[in-house]
C-alpha positions as CSV (number, residue, x, y, z in Angstrom):
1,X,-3.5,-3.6,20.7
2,X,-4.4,-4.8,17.0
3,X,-8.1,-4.4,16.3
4,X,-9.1,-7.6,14.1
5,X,-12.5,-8.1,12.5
6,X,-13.0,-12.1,11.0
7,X,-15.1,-12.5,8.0
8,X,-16.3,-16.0,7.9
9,X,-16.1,-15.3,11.9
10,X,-18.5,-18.5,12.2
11,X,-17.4,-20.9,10.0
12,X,-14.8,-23.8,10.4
13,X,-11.6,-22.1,10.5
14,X,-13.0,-18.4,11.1
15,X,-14.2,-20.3,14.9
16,X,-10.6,-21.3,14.9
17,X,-8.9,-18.2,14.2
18,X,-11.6,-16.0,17.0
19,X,-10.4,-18.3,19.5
20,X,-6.7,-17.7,19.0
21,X,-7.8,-13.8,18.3
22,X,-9.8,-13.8,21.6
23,X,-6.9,-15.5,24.3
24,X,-4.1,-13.2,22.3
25,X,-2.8,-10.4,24.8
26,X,-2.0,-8.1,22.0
27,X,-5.4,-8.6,19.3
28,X,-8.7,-7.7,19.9
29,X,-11.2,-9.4,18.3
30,X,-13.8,-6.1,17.7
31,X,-16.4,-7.6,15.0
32,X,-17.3,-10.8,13.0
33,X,-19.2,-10.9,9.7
34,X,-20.9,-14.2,8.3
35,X,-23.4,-15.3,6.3
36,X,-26.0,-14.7,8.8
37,X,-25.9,-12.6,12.2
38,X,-24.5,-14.0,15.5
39,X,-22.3,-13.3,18.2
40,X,-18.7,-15.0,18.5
41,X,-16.7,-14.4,22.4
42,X,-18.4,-11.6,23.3
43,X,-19.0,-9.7,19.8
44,X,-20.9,-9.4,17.5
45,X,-21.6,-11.3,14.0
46,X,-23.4,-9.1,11.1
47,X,-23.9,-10.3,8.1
48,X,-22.0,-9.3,5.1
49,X,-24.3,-6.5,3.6
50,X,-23.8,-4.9,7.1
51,X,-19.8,-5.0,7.0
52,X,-19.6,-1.7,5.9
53,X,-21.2,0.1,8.8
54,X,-19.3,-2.7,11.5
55,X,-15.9,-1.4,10.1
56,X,-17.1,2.0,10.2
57,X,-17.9,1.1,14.1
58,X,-15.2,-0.6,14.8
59,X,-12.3,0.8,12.6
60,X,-10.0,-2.2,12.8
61,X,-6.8,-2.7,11.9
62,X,-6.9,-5.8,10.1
63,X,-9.7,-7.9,8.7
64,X,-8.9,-11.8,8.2
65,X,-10.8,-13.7,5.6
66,X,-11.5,-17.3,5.5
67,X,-14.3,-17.3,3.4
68,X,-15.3,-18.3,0.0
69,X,-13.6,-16.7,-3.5
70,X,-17.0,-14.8,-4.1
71,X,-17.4,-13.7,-1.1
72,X,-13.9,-12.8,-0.2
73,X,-13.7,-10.8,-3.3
74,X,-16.4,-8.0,-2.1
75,X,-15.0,-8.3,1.4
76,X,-11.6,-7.1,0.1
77,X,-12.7,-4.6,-1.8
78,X,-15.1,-3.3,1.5
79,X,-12.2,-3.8,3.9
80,X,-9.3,-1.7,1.4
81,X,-12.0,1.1,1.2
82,X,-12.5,1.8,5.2
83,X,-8.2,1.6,5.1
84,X,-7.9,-2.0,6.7
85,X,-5.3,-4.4,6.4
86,X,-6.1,-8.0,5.3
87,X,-5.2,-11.5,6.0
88,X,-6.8,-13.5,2.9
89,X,-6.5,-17.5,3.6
90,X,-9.4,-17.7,1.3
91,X,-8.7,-20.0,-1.6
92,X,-10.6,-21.2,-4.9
93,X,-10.4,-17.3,-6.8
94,X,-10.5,-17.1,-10.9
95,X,-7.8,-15.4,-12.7
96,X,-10.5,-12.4,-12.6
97,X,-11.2,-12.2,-9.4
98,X,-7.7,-12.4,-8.4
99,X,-7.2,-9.0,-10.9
100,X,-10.3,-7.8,-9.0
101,X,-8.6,-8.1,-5.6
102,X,-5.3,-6.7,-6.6
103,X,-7.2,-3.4,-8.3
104,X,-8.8,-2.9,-4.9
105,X,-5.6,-3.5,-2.7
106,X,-2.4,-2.4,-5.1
107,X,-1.8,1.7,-3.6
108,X,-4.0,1.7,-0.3
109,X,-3.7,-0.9,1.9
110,X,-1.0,-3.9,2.7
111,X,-2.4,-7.6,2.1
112,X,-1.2,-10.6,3.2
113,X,-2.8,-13.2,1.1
114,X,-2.0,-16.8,0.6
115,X,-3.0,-20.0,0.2
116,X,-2.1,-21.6,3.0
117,X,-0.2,-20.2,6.7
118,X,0.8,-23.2,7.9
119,X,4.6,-22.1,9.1
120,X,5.5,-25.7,7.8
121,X,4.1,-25.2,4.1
122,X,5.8,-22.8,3.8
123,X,8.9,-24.2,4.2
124,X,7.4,-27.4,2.0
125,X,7.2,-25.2,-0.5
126,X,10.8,-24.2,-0.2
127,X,11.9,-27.7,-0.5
128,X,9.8,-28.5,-3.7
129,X,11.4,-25.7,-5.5
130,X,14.7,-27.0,-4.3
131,X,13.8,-30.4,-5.4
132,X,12.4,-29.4,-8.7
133,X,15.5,-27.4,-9.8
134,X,18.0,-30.6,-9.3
135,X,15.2,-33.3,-10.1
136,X,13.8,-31.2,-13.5
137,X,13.8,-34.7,-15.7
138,X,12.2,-36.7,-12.8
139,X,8.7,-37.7,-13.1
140,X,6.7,-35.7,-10.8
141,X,2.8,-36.5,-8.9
142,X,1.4,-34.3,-6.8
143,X,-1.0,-35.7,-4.5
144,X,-3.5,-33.9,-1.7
145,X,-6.6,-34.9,0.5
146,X,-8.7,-33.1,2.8
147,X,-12.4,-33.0,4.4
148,X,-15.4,-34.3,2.6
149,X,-16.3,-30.5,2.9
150,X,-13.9,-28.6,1.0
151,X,-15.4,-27.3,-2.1
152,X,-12.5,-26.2,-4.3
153,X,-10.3,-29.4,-5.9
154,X,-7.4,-29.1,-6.3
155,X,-6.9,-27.2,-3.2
156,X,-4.8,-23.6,-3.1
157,X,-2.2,-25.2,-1.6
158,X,-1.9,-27.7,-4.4
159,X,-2.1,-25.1,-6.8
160,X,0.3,-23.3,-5.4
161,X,2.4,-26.7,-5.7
162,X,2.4,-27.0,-9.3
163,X,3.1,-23.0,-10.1
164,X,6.1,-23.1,-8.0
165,X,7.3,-26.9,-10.2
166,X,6.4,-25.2,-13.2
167,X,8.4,-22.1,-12.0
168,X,11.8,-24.1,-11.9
169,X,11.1,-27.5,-14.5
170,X,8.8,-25.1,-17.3
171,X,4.9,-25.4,-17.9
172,X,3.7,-29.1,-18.3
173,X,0.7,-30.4,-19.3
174,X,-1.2,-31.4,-15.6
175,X,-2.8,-34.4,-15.8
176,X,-5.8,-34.6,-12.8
177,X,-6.2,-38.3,-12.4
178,X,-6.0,-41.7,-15.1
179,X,-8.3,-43.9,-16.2
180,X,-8.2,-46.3,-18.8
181,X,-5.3,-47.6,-21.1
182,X,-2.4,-45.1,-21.4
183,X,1.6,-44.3,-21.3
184,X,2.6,-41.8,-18.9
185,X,4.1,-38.5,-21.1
186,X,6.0,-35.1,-19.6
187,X,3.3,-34.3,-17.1
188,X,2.8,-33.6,-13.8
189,X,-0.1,-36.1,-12.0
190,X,-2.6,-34.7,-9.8
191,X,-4.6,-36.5,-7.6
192,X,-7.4,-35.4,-5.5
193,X,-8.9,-36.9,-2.2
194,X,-11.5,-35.5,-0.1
195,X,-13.0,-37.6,3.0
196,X,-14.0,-37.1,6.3
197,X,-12.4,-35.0,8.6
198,X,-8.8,-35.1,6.9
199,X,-7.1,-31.1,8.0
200,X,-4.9,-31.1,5.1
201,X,-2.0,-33.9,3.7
202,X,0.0,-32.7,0.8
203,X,2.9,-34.7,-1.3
204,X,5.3,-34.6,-3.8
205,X,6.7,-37.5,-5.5
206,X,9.5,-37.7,-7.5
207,X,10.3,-40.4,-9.4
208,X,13.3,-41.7,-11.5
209,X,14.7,-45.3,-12.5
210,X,15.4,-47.0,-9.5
211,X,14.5,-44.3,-6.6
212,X,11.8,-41.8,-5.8
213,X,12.0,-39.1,-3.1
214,X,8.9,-37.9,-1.4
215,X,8.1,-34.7,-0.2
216,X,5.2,-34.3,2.6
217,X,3.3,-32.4,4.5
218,X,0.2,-33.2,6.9
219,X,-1.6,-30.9,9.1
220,X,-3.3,-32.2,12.3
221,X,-5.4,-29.3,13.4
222,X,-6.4,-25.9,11.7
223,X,-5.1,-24.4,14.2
224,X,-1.4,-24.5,12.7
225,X,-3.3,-22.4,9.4
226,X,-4.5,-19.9,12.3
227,X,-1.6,-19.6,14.4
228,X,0.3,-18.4,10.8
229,X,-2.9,-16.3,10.0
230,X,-2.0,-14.1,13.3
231,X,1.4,-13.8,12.7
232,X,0.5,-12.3,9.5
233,X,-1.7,-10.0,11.3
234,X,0.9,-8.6,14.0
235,X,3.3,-8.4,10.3
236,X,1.0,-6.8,7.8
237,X,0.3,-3.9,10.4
238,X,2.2,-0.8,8.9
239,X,3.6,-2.2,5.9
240,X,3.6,-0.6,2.6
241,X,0.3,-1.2,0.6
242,X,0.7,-3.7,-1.9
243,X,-0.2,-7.5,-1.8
244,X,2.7,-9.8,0.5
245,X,2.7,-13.8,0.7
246,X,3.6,-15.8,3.7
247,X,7.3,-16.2,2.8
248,X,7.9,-12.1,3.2
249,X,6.2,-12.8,6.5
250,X,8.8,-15.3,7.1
251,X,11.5,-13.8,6.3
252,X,11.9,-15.9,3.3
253,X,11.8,-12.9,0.8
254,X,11.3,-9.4,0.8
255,X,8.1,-9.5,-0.5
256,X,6.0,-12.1,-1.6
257,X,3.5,-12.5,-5.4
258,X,1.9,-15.0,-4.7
259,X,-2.1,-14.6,-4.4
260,X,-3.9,-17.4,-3.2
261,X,-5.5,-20.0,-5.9
């Protein structure tokens, strides 16, 4: 039995990801932490200044984070130390609190950490490297749209979009939006929606003379982003320490780079 503790354990997807935790025959959800105290299927919620004596409780396996970058950064860093693994689906981090994470995780505990688990992103993503590598003089727009309550814009997923173009076509300047008069140069377009209760629709469009091809994915429930979020938990337990993306989880590589944006 895999002993799991959720940080964000209340929020939107940290509900979502209990729920699947809690009807699992082989995870046990042993702990939530949150923003304030509570009690999630049966255990209990502590806020975050008490995560340190929960773990020391509970002594989980793996802790899963859905939080925010600020938040997720100390949780890291609290989970390495007590010798827990750790899902990270937390998104929005700096350049500097990505370094942060990685000094904490890099020699003592194994990470999974991505911007998104959706099983099928994954494999988007495999496609738009495909397609960027024969389509490298095509213009290319990337488009995504989620919840009027997502904070971070361009989402990690996004993000993660345009490092993996500029992997295989060469850096470009990104252009978030237009407005105004203007001629359209070697960029990449970004374009950001956020509205109701959209889960999470992400495209890529390339376009030449006389054809485009569109790329597309669109989630319908979080629960795709939790179902992947456990399989990276019944993975990451007794790997190697060091920091793993979804597509080593997949089977896609041997080990992922990737930390979420």
């Amino acid at each position: 039995m895999i002993k799991v503790v959720i940080c964000g354990a209340l929020g939107r997807m940290g509900s979502t990801v209990a729920r699947l935790v809690n009807e699992a025959p082989d995870l046990s959800l042993v702990g939530g932490v949150d923003v304030r105290k509570g009690e999630i299927y049966g255990v209990r919620v502590v806020p975050a200044a008490d995560m340190a004596a929960l773990l020391s409780e509970t002594r989980p396996d793996v802790v899963i984070d859905f939080t925010v970058a600020p938040a997720a950064v100390e949780n890291v860093k609290t989970a390495a130390r007590h010798g827990a693994a750790l899902v990270v689906g937390t998104t929005g981090f700096s350049p500097e609190q990505r370094a942060e994470m990685s000094r904490a995780i890099e020699g003592h505990v194994a990470a999974v950490i991505s911007s998104n688990f959706s099983i099928g992103v994954n494999i988007f993503w495999q496609l738009v490297r495909q397609a960027a590598r024969l389509l490298p003089d095509y213009d290319i727009e990337v488009l995504e749209a989620h919840h009027r309550y997502k904070k971070d814009a361009p989402s990690g997923t996004a993000k993660t979009i345009i490092q993996i173009l500029e992997e295989e076509i060469g850096e470009r300047e990104k252009r978030y939006g237009r407005e105004g008069m203007m001629e359209r140069g070697k960029e990449i377009g970004i374009h950001v929606i956020r509205g109701g209760d959209i889960v999470g629709d992400h495209s890529v469009l390339f376009a030449g003379n006389f054809e485009t091809i569109t790329l597309s994915h669109r989630a319908y429930d979080r629960s795709v982003f939790a179902q992947g979020a456990l399989k990276a938990t019944r993975w990451i337990v007794g790997r190697a320490p060091g920091i793993y993306g979804m597509d080593a989880v997949l089977g896609l590589t041997s080990k992922g780079s990737e930390i979420t944006k």
